[in-house]
C-alpha positions, 0 to 999 in steps of 0.5 A: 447215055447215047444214041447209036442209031437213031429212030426211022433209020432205014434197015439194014444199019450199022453203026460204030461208037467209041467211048474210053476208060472213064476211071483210072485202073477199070478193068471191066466195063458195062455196056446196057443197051436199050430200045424207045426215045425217052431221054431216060434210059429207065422209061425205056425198054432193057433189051440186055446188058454185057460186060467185058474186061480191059486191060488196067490203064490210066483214064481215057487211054483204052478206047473201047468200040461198040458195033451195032449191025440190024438186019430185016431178019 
């Protein structure tokens, strides 16, 4: 679990992660988002979950972006 933006950060924000393929030939990859501190994400608050498919690679080898955009509204 990592925190992509992080608690008082002023608004509007947008922030960018990077993570990659962590298993040879995955081809579908969940993303789980959460909101609240807690250093356990089920002490937490599941605001939604997606899942995408990548192309079959060799671990580490398909870079995957996550974007975050807040916004007043």
């Amino acid at each position: 679990m990592d925190v992509v933006i992080p608690k008082n950060s002023t608004i509007p924000i947008m922030k960018t992660q990077y993570y990659f393929t962590c298993s040879d030939n995955q081809s579908c990859v969940l993303v789980d988002v959460y909101e609240g501190e807690r250093v356990i994400a089920e002490d937490n608050n599941l605001l939604g979950s997606f899942d995408f498919s990548v192309p079959c690679a060799p671990r580490g080898h398909i870079p995957i972006k996550v974007c975050f955009a807040i916004d007043a509204d």
